[in-house]
KEFI-466173 format. One line per 4 residues: their letters; for each residue y, z negated, x of N, C-alpha, C, CB. Coordinates in Angstrom, 2 decimals, padded with zeros to 5 digits. Glycine has a CB too. Example, Ala and Ser with C-alpha at 12.3 -4.5 7.8 and 13.67 -1.06 7.14 Angstrom:
// residues 2
AS> -005.69 -007.80 013.19 -004.50 -007.80 012.30 -003.30 -007.80 013.20 -004.47 -009.05 011.31 ~ -002.25 -007.08 012.85 -001.06 -007.14 013.67 000.03 -007.87 012.90 -000.60 -005.72 014.08
***
This chain:
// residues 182
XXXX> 012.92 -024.63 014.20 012.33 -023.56 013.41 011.43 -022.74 014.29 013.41 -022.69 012.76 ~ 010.35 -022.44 013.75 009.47 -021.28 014.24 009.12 -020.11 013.23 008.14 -021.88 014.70 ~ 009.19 -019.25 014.18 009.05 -017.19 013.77 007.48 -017.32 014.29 010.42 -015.55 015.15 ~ 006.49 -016.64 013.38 005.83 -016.58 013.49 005.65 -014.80 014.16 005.45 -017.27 012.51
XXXX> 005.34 -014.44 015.56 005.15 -013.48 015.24 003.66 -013.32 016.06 006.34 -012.66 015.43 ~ 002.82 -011.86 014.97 001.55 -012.47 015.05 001.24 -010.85 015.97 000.59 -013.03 013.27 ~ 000.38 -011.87 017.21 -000.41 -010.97 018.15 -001.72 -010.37 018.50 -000.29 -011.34 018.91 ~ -002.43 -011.20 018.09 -003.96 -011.43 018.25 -004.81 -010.20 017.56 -004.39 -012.93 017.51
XXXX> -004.46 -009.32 018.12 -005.20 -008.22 017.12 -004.84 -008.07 016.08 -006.40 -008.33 016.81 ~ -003.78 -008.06 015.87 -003.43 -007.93 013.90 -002.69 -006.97 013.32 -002.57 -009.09 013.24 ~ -002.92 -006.26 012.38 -002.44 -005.13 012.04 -000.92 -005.20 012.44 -002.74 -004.87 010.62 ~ 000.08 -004.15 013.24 001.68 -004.10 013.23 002.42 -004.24 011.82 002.15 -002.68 013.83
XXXX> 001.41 -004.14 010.40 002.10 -004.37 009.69 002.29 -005.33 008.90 002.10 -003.74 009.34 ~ 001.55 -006.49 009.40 001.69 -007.97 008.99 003.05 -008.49 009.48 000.49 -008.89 009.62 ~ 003.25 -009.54 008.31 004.49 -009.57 008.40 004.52 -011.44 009.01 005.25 -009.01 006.77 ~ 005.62 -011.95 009.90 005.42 -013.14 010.47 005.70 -014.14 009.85 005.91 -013.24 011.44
XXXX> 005.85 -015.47 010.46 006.57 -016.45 009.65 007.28 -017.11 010.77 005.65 -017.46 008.71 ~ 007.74 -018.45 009.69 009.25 -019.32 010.47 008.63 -020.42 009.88 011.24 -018.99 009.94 ~ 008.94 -021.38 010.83 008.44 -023.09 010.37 009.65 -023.69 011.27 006.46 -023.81 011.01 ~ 010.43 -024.92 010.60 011.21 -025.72 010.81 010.71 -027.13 010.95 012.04 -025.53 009.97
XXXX> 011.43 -027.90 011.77 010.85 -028.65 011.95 011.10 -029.94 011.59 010.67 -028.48 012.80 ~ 011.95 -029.59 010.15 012.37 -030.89 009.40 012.46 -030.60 007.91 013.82 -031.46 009.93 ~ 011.55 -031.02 006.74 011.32 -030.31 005.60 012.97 -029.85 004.80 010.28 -031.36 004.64 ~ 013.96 -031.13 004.88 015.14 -030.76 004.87 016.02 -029.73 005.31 015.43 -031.42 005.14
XXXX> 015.46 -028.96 006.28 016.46 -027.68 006.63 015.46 -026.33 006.31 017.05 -027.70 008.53 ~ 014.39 -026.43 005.57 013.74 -025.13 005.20 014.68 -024.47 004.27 012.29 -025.30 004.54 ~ 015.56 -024.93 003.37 016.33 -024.08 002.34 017.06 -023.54 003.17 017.10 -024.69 001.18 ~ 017.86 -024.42 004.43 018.94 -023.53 004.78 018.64 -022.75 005.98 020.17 -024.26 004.96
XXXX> 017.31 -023.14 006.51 016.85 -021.79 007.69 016.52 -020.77 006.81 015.38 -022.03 008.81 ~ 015.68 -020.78 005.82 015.31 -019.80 004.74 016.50 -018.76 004.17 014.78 -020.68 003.52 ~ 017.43 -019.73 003.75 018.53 -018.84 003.30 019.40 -017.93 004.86 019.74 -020.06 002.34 ~ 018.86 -018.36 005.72 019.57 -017.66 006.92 019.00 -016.25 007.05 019.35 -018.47 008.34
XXXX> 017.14 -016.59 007.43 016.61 -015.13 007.89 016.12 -014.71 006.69 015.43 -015.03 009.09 ~ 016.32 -015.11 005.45 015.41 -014.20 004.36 016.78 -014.04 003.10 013.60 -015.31 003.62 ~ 016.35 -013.05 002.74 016.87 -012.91 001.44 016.00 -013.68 000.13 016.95 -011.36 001.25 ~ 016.60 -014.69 -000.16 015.37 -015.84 -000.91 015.67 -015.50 -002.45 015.69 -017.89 -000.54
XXXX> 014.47 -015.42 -003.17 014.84 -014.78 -004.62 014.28 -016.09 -005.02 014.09 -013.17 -005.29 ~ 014.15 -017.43 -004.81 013.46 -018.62 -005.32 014.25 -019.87 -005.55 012.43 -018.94 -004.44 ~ 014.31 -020.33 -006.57 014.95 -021.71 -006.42 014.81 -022.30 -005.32 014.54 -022.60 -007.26 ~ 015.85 -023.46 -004.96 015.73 -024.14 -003.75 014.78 -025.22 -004.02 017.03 -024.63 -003.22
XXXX> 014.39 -025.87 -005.40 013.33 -026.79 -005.26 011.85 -025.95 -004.62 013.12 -027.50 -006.83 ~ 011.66 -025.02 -005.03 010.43 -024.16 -005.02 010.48 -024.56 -003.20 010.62 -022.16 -005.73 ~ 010.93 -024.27 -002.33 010.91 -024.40 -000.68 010.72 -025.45 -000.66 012.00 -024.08 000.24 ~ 011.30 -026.98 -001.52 010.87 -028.33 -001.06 009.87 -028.68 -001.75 011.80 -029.34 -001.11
XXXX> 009.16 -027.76 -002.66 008.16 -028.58 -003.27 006.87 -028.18 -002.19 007.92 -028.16 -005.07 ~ 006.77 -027.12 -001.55 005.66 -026.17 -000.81 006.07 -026.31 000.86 005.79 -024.29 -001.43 ~ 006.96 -026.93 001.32 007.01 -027.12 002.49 007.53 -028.55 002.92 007.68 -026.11 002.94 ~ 007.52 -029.56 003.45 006.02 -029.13 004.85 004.99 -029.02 004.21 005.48 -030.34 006.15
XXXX> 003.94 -028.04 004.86 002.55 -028.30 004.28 001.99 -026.94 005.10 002.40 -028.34 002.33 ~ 000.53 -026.65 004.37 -000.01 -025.73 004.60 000.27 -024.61 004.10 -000.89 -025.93 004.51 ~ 001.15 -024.30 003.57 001.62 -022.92 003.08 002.90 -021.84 003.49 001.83 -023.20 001.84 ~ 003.25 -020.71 003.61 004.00 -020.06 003.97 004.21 -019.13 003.04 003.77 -019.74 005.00
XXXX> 005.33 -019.02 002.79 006.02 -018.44 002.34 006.86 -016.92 002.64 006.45 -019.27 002.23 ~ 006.71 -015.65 001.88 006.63 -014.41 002.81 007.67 -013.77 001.98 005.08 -013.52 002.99 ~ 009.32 -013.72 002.44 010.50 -013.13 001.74 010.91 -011.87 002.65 011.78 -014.27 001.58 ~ 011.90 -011.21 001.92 012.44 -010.10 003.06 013.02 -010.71 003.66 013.22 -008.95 002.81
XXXX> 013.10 -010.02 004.96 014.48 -010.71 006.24 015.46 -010.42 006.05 014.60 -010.37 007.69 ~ 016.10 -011.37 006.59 017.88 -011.10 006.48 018.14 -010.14 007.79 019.03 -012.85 006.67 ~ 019.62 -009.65 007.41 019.66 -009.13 009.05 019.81 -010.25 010.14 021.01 -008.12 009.33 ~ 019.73 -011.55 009.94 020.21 -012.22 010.94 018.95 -012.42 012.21 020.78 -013.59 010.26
XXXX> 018.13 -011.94 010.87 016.38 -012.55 012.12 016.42 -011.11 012.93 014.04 -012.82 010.94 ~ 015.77 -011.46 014.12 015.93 -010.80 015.68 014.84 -009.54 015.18 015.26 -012.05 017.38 ~ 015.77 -008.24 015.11 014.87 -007.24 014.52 013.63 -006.84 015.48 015.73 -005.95 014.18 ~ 013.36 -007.96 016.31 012.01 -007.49 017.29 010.90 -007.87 017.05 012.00 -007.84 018.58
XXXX> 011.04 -009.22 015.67 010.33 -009.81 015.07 009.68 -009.40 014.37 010.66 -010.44 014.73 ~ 008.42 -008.65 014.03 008.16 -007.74 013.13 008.76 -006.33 012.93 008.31 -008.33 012.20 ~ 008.73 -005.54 013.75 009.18 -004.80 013.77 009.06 -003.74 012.82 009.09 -004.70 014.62 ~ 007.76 -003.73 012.09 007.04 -002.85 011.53 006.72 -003.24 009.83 005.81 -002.75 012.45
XXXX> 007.84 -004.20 009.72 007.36 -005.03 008.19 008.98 -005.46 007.76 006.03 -006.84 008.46 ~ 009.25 -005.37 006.48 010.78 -006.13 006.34 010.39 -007.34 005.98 011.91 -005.55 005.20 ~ 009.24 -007.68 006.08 009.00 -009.55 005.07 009.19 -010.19 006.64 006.66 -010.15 003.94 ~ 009.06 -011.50 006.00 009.00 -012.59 007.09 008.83 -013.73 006.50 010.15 -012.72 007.97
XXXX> 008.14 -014.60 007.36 007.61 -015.78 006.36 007.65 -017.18 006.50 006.38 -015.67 006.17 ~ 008.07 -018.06 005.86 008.69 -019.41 006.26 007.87 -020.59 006.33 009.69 -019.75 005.37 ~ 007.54 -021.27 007.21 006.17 -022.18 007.21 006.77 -023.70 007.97 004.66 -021.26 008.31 ~ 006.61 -024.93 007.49 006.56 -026.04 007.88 005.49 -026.83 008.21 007.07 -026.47 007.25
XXXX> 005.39 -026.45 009.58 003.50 -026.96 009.34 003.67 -028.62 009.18 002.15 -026.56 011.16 ~ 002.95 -028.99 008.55 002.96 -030.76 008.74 002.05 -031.21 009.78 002.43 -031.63 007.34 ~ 002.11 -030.98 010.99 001.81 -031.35 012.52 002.88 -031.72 013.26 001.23 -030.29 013.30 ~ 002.89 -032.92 013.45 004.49 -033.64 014.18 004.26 -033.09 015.39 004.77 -035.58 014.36
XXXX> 003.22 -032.30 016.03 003.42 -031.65 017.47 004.12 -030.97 017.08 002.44 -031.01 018.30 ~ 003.73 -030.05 016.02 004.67 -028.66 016.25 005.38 -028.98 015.38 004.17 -027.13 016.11 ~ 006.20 -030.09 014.90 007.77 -030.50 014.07 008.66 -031.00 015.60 007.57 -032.28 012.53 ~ 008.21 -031.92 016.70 008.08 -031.98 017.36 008.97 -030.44 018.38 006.90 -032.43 017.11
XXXX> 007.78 -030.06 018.72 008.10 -028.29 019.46 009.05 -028.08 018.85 007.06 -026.88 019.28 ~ 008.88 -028.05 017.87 010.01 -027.11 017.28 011.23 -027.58 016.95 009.66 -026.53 016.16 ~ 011.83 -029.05 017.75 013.26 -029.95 017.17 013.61 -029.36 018.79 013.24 -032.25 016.65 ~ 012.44 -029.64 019.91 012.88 -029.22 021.27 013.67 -028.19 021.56 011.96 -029.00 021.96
XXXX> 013.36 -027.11 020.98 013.61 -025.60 021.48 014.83 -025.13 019.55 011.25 -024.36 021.81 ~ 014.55 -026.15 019.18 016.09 -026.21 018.33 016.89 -024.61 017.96 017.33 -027.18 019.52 ~ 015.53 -024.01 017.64 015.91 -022.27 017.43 014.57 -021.95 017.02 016.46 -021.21 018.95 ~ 014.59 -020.39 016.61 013.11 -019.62 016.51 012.28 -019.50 017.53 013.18 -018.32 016.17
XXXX> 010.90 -020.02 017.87 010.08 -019.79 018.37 008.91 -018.19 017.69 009.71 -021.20 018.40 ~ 008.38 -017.73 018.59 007.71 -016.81 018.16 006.42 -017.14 018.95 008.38 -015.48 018.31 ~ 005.81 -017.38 017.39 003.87 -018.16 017.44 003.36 -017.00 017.09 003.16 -019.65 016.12 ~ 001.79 -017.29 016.96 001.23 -016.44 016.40 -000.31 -017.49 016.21 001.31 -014.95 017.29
XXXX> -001.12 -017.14 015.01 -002.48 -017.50 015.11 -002.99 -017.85 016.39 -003.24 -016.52 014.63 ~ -003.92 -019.15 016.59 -004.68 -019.15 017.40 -005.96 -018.64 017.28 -004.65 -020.10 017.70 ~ -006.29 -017.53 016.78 -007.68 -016.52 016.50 -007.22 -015.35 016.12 -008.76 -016.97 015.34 ~ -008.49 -014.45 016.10 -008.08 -013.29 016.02 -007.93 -012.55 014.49 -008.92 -012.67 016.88
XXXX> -007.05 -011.44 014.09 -007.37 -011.37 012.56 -008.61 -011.26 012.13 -006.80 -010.37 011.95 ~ -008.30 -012.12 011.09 -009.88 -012.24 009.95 -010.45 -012.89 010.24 -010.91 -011.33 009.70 ~ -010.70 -013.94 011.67 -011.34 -014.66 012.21 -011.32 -016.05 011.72 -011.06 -014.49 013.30 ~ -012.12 -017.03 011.45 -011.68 -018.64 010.60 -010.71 -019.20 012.14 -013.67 -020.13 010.03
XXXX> -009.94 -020.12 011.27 -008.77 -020.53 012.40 -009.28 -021.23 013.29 -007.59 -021.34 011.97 ~ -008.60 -021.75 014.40 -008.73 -022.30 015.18 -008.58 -023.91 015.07 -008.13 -021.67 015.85 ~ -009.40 -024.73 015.41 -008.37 -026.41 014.91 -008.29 -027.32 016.07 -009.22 -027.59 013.53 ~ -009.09 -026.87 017.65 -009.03 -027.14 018.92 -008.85 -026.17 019.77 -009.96 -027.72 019.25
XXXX> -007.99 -026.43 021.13 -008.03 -025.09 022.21 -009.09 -024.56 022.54 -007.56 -025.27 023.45 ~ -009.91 -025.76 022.60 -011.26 -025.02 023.13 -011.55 -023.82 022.53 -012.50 -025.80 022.93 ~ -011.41 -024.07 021.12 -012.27 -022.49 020.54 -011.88 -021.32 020.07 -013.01 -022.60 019.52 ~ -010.36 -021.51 021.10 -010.03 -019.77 021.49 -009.82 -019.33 022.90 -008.62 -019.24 020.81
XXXX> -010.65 -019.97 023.75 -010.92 -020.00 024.83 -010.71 -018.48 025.34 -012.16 -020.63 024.94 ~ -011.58 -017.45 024.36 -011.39 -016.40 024.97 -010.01 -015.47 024.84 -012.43 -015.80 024.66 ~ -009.08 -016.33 024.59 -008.03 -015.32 024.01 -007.02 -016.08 025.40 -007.42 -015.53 021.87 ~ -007.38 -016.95 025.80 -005.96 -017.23 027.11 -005.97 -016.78 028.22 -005.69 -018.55 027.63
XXXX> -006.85 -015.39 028.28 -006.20 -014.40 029.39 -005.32 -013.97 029.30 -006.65 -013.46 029.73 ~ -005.34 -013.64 027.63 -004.20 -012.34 026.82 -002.78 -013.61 026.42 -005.22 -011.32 024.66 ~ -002.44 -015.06 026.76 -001.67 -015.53 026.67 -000.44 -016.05 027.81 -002.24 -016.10 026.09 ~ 000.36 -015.91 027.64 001.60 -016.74 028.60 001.28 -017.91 028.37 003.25 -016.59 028.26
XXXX> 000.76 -018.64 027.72 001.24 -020.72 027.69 000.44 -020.89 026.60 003.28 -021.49 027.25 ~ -000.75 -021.69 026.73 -001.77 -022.72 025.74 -001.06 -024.27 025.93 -003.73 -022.76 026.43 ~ -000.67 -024.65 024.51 -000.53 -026.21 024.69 -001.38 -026.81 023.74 000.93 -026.79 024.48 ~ -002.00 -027.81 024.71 -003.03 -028.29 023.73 -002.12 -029.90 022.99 -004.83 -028.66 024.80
XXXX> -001.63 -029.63 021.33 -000.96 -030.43 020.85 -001.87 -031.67 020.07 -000.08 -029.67 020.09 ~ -003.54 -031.56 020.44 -004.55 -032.05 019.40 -004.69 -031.04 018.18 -004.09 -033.50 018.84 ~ -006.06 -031.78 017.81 -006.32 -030.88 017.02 -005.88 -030.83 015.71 -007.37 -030.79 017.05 ~ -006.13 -029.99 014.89 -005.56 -029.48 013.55 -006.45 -029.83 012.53 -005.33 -027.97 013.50
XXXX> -005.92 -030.53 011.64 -007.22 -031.08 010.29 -007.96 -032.26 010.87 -008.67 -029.74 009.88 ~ -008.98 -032.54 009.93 -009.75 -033.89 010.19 -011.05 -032.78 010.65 -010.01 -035.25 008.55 ~ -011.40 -031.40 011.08 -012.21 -030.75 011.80 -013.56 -030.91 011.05 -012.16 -031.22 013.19 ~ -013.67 -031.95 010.20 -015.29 -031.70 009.06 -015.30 -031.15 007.71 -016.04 -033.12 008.64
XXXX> -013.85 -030.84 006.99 -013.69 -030.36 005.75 -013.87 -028.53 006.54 -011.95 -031.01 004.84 ~ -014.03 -027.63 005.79 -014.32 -026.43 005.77 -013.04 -025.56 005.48 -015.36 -026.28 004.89 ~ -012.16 -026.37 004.20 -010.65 -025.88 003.95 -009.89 -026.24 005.13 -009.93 -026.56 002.63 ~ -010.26 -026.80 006.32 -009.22 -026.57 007.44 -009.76 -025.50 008.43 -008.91 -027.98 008.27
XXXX> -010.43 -024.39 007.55 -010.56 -023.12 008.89 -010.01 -022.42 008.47 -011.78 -022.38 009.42 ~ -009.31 -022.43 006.96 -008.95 -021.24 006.19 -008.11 -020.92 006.74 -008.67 -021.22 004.95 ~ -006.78 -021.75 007.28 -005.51 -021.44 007.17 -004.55 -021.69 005.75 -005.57 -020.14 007.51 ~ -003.19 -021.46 006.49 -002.04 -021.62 005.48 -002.56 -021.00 004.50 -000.64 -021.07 005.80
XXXX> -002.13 -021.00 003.17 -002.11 -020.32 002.22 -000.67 -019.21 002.47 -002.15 -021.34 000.99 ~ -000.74 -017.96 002.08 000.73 -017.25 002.43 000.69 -016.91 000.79 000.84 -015.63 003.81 ~ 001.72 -016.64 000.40 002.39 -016.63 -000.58 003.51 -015.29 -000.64 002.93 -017.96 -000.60 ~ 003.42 -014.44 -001.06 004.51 -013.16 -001.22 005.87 -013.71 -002.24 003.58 -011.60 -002.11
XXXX> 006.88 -013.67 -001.85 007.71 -014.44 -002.79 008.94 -013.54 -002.79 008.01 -016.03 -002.35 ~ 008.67 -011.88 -002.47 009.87 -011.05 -001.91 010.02 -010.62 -003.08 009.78 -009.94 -000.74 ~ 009.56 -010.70 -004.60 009.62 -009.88 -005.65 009.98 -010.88 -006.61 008.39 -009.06 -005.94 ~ 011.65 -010.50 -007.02 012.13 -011.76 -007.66 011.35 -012.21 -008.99 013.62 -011.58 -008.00
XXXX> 010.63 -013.33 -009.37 009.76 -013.95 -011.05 008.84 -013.53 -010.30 009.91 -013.24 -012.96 ~ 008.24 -013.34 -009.65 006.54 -012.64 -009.63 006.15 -013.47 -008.18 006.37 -010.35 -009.43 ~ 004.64 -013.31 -007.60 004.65 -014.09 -006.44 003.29 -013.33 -006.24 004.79 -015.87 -006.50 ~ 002.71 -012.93 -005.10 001.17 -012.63 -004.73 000.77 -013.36 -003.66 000.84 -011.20 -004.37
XXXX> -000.40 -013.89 -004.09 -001.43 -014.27 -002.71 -001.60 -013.22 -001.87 -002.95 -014.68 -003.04 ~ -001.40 -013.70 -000.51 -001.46 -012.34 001.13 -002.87 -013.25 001.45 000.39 -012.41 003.04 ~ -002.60 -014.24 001.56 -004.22 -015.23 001.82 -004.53 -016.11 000.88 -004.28 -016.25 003.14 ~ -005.99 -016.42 000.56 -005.90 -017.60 -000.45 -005.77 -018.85 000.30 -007.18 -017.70 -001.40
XXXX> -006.37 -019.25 001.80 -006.12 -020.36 002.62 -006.42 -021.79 001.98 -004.73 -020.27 003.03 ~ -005.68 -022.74 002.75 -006.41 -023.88 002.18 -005.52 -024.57 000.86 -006.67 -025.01 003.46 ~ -004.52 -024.05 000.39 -003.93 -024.50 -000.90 -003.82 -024.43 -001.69 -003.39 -024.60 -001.15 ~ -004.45 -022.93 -002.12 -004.41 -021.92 -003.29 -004.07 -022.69 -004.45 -005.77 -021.13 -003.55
XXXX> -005.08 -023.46 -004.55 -004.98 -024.49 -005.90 -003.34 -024.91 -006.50 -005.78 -026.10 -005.39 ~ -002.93 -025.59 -005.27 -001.83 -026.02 -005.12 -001.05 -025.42 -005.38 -001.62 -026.36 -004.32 ~ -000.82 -024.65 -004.54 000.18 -023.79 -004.71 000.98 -023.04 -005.83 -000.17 -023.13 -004.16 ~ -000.91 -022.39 -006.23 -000.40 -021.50 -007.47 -000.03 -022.55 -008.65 -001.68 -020.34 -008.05
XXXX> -000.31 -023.48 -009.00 -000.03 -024.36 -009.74 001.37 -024.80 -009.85 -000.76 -025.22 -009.45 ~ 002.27 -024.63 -008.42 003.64 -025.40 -008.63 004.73 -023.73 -008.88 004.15 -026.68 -006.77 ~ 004.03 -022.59 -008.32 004.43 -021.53 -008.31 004.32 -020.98 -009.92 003.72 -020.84 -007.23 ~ 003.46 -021.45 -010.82 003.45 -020.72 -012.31 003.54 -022.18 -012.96 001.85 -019.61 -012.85
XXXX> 003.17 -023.17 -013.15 003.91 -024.15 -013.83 005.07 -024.62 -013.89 003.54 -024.89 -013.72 ~ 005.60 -025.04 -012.90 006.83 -025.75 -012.44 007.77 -024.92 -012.62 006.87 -026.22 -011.10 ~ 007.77 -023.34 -011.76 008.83 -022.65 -011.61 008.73 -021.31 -012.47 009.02 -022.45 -010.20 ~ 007.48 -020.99 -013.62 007.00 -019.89 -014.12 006.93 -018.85 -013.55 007.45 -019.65 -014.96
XXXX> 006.64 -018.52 -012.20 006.49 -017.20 -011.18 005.42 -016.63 -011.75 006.21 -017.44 -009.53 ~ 005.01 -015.56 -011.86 004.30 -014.59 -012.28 003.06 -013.74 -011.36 005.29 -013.81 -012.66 ~ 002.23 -014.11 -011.51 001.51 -013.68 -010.26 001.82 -011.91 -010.17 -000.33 -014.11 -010.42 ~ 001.70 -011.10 -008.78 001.51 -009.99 -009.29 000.64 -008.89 -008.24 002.88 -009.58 -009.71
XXXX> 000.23 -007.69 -008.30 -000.79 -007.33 -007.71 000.12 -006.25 -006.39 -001.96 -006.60 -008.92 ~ -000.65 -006.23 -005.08 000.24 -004.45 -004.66 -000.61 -003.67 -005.30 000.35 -003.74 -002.79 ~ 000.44 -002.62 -005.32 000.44 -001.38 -006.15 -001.08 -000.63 -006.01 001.73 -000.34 -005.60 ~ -001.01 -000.47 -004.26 -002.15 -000.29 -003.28 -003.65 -000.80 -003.73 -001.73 -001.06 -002.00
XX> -003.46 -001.91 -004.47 -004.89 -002.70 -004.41 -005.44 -001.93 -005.82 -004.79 -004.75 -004.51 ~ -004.72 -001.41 -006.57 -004.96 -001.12 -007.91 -005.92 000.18 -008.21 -003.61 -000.95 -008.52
***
């Protein structure tokens, strides 16, 4: 499993994520650090993949993780490096973006070159995507899923389509707005 916790310039009040590294144990890492208001198919239909998923934390996740947010967010990337990494170290890792907020992602080391002063450890696992589609700069799609029937886009990323489709068809989730944006 990996904790996403995010460094790169990004607001303290973004909230992180967790990626496991076997699509089979996302329900039950999920049910560990989050309080999950979602069916358990809903986690196997959306993970592994490009999407993350953003619930409150349980008390069990390491309150250093976000310190400044109660969400936290659950992500299976489908990159056997980092399914891989993450069977090694057989616990939470704490990642973060390889770019800076708001910035299009990263999909080789090279092209956050300028950010590995400000890092402890670059591993270059290959790159991310087939690097000529445009939907692999977006990023994950994140998904708000802390508000039990209802669900909000935090990013639209590269699944939106997807996503929202298995999130209001399949499971009837309800899209819904923050209060804030209104």
């Amino acid at each position: 499993m990996c904790v996403c916790h995010f460094t790169s310039a990004r607001p303290s009040a973004r909230g992180c994520g967790a990626a496991t590294n076997q699509a089979g144990q996302a329900p039950r890492l999920a049910f560990l650090y989050c309080h999950v208001n979602v069916p358990e198919g809903l986690l196997r239909d959306l993970l592994p993949g490009p999407v993350t998923l953003v619930m409150e934390r349980s008390e069990e996740l390491n309150k250093d993780l976000n310190p400044f947010t109660p969400l936290v967010g659950i992500r299976i990337p489908d990159h056997a490096f980092m399914q891989d990494l993450a069977q090694m170290f057989g616990g939470p890792l704490a990642l973060t973006s390889a770019n800076l907020s708001s910035q299009p992602s990263s999909l080789n080391v090279e092209e956050f070159q300028d950010l590995w002063p400000q890092l402890s450890l670059v591993i270059d696992g290959g790159p991310v995507g087939d690097g000529k589609s445009p939907k692999c700069r977006l990023g994950s799609t994140v998904v708000d899923l802390s508000v039990p029937g209802k669900f909000g886009i935090i990013r639209a990323g590269c699944a939106l389509e997807n996503t929202t489709d298995v999130l209001q068809r399949k499971y009837g989730l309800l899209p819904h707005r923050d209060p804030a944006e209104t």
